[in-house]
C-alpha positions as CSV (number, residue, x, y, z in Angstrom):
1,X,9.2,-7.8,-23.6
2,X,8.6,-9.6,-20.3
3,X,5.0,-9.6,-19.3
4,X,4.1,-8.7,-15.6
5,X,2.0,-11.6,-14.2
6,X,-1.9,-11.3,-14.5
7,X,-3.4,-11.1,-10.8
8,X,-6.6,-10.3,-12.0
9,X,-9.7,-12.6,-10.7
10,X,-11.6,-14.9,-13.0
11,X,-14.0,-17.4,-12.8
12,X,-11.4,-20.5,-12.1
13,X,-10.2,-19.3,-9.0
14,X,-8.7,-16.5,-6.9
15,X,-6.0,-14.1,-7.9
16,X,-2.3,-15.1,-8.1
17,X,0.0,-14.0,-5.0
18,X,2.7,-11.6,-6.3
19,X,6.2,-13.4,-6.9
20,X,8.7,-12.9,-4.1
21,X,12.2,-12.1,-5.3
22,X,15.2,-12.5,-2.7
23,X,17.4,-8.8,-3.4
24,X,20.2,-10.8,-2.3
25,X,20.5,-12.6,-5.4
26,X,21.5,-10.3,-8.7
27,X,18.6,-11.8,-11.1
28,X,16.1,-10.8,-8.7
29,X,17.1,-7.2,-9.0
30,X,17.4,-7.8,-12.9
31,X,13.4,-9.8,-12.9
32,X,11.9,-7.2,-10.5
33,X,13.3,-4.3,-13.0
34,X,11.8,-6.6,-16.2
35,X,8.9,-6.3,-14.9
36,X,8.8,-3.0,-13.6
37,X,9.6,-1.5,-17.4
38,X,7.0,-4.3,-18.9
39,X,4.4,-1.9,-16.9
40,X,4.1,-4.0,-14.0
41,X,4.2,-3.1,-10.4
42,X,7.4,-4.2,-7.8
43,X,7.0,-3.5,-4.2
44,X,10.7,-2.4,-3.4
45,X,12.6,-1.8,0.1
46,X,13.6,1.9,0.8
47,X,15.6,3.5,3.8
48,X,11.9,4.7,4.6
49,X,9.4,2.0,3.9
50,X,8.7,-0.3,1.1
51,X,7.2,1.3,-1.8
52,X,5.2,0.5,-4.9
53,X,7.0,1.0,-8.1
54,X,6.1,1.3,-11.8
55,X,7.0,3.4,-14.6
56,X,7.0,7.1,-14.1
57,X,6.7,8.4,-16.7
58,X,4.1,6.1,-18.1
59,X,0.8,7.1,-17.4
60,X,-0.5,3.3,-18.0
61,X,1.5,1.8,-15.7
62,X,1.1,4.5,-12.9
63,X,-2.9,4.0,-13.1
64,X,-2.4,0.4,-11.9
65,X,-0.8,2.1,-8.5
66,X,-3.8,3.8,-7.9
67,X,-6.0,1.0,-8.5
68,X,-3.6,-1.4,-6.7
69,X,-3.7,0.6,-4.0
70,X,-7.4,1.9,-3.8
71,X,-5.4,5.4,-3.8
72,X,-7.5,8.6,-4.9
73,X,-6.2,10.2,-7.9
74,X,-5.9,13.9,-6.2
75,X,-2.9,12.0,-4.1
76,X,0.3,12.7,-6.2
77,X,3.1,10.2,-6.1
78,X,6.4,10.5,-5.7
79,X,9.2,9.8,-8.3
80,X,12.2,7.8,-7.0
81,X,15.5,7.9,-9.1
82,X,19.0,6.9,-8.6
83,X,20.9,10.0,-8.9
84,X,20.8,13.5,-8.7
85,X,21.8,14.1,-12.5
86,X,18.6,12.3,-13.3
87,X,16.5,15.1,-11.6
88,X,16.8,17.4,-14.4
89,X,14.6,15.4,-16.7
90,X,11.7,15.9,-14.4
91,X,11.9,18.6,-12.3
92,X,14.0,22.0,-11.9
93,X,16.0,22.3,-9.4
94,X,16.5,25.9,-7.9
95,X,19.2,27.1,-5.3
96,X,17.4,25.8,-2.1
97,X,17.0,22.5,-4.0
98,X,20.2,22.0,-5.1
99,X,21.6,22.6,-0.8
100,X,19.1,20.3,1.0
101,X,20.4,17.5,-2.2
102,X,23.4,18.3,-2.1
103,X,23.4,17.7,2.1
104,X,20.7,15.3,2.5
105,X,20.4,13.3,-0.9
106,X,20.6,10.0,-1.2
107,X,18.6,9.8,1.5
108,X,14.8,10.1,3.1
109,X,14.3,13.6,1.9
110,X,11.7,14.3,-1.0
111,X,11.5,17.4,-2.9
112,X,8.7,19.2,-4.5
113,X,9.6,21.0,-7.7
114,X,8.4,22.8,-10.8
115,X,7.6,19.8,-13.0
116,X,8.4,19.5,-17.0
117,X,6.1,18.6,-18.9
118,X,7.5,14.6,-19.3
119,X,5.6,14.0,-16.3
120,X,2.4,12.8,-16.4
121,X,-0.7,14.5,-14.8
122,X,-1.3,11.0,-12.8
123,X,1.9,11.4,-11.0
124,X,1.7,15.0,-10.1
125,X,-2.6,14.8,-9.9
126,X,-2.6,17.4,-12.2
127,X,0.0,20.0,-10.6
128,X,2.2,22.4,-11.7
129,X,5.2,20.2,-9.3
130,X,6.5,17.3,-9.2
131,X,7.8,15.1,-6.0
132,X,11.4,13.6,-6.5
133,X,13.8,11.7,-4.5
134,X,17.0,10.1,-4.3
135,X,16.6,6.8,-1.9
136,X,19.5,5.3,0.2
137,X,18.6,1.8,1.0
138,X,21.3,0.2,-1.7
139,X,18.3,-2.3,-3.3
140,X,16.6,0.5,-4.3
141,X,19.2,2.1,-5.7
142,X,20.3,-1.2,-7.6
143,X,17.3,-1.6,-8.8
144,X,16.5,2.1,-10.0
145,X,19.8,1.8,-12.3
146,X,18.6,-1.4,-13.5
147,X,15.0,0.3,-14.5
148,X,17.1,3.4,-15.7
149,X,14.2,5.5,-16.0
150,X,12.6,7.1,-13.0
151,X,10.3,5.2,-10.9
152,X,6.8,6.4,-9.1
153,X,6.6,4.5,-5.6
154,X,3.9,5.3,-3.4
155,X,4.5,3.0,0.1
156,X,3.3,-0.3,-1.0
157,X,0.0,-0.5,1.0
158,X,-3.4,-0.3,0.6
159,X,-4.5,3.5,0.5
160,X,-5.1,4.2,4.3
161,X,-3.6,1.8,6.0
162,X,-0.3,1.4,7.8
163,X,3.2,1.9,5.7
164,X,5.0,-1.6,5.6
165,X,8.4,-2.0,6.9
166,X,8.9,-5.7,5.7
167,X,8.2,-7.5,2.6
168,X,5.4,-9.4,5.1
169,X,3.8,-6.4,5.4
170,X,3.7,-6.1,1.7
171,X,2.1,-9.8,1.1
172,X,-0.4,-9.2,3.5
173,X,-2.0,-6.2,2.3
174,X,-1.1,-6.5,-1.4
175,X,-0.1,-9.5,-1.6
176,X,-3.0,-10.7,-4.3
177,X,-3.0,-6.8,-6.2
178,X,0.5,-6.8,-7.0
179,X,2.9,-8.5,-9.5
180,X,6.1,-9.3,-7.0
181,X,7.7,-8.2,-4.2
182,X,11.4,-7.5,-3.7
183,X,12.5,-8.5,-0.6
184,X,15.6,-6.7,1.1
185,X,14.8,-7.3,4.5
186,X,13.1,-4.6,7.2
187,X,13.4,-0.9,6.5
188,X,16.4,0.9,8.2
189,X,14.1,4.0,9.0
190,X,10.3,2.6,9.2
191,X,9.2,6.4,8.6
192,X,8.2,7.9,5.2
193,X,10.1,10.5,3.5
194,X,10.2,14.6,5.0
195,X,8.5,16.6,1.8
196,X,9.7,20.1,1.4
197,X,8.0,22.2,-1.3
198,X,10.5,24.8,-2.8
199,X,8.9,25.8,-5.5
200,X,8.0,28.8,-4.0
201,X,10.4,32.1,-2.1
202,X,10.4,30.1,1.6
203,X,10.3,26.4,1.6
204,X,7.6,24.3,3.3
205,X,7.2,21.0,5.1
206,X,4.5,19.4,3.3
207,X,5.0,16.0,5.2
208,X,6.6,15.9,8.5
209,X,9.1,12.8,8.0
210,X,12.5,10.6,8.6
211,X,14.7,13.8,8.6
212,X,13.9,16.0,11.4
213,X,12.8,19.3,10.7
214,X,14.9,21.4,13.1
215,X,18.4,19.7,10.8
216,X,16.6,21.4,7.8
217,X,16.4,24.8,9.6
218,X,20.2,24.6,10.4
219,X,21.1,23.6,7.1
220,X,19.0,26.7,5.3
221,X,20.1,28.8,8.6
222,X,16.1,29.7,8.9
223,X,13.0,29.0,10.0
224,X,10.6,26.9,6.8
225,X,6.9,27.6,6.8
226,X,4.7,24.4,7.4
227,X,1.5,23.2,5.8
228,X,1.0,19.7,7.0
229,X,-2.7,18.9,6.0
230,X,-4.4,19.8,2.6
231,X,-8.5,18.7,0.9
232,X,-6.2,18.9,-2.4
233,X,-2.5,17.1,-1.3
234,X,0.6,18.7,-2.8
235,X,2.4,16.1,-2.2
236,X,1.9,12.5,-0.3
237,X,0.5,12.3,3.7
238,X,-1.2,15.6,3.7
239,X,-4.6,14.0,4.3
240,X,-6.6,14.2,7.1
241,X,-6.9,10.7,7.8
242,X,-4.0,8.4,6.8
243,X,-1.5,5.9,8.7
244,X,-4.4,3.7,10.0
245,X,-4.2,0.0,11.6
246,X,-7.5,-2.2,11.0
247,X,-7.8,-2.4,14.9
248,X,-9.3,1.3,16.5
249,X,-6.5,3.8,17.4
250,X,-7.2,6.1,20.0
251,X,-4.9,9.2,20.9
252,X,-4.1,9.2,25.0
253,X,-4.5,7.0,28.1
254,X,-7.7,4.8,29.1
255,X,-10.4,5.9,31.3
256,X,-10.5,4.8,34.6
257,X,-13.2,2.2,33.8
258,X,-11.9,0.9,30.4
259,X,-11.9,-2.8,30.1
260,X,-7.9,-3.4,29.1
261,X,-7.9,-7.5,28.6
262,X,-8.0,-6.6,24.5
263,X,-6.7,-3.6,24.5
264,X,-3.4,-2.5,23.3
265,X,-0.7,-0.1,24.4
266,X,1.8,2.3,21.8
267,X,3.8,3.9,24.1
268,X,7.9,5.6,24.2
269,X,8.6,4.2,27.3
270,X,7.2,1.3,29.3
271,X,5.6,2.6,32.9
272,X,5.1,0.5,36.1
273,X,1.3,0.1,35.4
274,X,1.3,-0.7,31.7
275,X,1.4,-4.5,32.7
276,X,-2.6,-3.6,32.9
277,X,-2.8,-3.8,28.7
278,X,-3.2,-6.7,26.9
279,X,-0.1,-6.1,24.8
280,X,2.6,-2.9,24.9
281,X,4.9,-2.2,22.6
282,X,7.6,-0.2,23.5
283,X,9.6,2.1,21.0
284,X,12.7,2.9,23.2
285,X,13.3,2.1,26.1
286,X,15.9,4.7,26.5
287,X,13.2,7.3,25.0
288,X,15.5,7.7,22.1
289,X,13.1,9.3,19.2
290,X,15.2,8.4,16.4
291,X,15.0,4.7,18.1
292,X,10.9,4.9,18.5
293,X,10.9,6.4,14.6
294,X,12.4,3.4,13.2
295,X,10.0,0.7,15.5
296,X,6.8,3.0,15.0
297,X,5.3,1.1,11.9
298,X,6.6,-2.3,12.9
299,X,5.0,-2.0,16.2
300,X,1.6,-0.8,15.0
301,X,1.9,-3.7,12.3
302,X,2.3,-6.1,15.4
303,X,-0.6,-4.8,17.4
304,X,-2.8,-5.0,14.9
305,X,-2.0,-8.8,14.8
306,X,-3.4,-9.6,18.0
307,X,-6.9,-9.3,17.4
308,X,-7.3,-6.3,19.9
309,X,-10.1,-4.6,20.6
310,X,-8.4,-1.4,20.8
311,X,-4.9,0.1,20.8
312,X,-4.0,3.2,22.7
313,X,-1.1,5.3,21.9
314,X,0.7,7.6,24.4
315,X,2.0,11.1,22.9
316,X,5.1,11.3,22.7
317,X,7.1,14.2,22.9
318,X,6.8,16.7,19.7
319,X,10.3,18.1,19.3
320,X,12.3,16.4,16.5
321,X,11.4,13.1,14.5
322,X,8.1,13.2,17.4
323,X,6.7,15.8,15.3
324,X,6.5,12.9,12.3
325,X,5.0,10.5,14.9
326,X,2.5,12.3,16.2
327,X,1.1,13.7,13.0
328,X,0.7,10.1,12.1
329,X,-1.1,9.4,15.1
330,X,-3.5,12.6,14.6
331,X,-4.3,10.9,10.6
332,X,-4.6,7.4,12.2
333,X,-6.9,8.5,14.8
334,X,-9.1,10.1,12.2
335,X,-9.2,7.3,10.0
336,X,-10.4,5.5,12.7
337,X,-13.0,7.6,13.3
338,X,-14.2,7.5,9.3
């Protein structure tokens, strides 16, 4: 058996940095899936972010995602696997499941269903369901075959803070909690999964995500029920406060008195007085939401490197993948006022 490398702290010195694999190179997929079943954890790239993975089903290696992570154990994760036949072992799959797989799997949908009792009460924090997807990004699904048993993979961040989108982002916040990092470049989406629930007679968006929820309507022909924010998560992203940068995050423009020489600016498109910010990151300049979705993470990642004072963030309009962005905005807002 290989044995994941010990980053715990001792008295000789500080904790070893995780090892960085290159998921260009075939033994990298092969080392990162070693240690992966030796009960280690492997930040991974995804179509949506890069996540943390370890053993599903082993309750053991799951634990060290939550302390990794800081993540509280009422937070279910989210079981990753590299096919749709593998679903059955974990979860059942009903009618309504079987469609949105069928139309939108692989890819950044997740699915919450009526678990079996192989899962562990870690992943599932103790529920009844169980949250399965399929990924896209072709590393992940290399390296889910290689594991061959499903994998839980929470984003690979600490508990909080903002999803990465590059195997930097990884380093820096996990860098030293972490066993090794698989690095397949930046994330094509840079937004987290859509979770639908349908486990119960109407499917509901638990998490507001990379698939729009208006293309789910059309594909079901109706209208899902929504329940966004929960004390007691169903699924991932359903608290309150989530999504934050280290730097303050306020929701809307400046007051008219607001000192702006450290302050940063989040906005869709650039306007003819933003040259007043410190910093502005623009996520389209064409105002293209499926353009600002995959920049939104990278962006905040970027402003929080420049030692602002503050970053504001323009709404943006909520009609498709806005919907996702602005309910990260509302959690990140809140977590900076924790």
């Amino acid at each position: 058996m290989v044995t994941p490398p010990d980053n715990t702290v001792d008295a000789t010195g500080p904790a070893r940095r995780a090892e960085l694999l290159d998921a260009r190179r075939d033994d990298a997929i092969e080392r990162a899936a070693q240690i992966i079943r030796a009960g280690g954890l492997v930040a991974f790239p995804t179509e949506t972010v890069y996540g943390l993975g370890a053993l599903g089903l082993d309750p053991l290696a799951c634990a060290r995602i939550f302390e990794a992570k800081r993540r509280p154990h009422f937070d279910p994760l989210i079981l990753h696997v590299a096919d749709v036949s593998q679903v059955d072992a974990v979860g059942h799959m009903g009618p309504t499941a079987l469609i949105l797989a069928g139309h939108f799997w692989p890819g950044p949908l997740t699915l919450v269903l009526p678990r079996r009792a192989v899962v562990p009460d870690i992943v599932t924090s103790g529920l009844e369901t169980v949250a399965v997807r399929v990924p896209a990004h072709p590393v992940a699904h290399r390296l889910l075959e290689a594991v061959g048993t499903p994998v839980a993979a929470p984003s690979a961040n600490p508990f909080g803070r903002l999803s990465p989108t590059t195997a930097e982002h990884v380093a820096a916040g996990l860098g030293d909690r972490i066993d090794a990092i698989l690095d397949g470049g930046p994330a094509d989406r840079g937004l987290e999964s859509t979770i639908i629930d349908v486990t119960g007679d109407t499917p509901t968006l638990l998490r507001a995500g990379a698939i729009a929820v208006e293309d789910i309507e059309a594909l079901l022909g109706r209208v899902i029920d929504r329940r966004l924010s929960s004390s007691r998560p169903a699924a991932p992203g359903q608290l309150d406060a989530h999504y934050a940068p280290s730097t303050p995050l306020l929701l809307g423009e400046p007051g008219a008195t607001a000192d702006l020489d450290a302050a940063g600016l989040l906005t869709l498109t650039r306007g003819k007085d933003d040259d007043r910010f410190a910093v502005v990151e623009e996520l389209s300049d064409s105002g293209d939401l499926r353009q600002a979705a995959t920049r939104f993470f990278a962006a905040l990642h970027r402003l929080d490197e420049r030692g602002l004072d503050v970053i504001y963030a323009r709404p943006l309009p909520e009609t498709g993948l806005g919907v996702a962005i602005m309910d990260r905005l509302r959690r990140a807002v809140s977590m900076t006022r924790r």
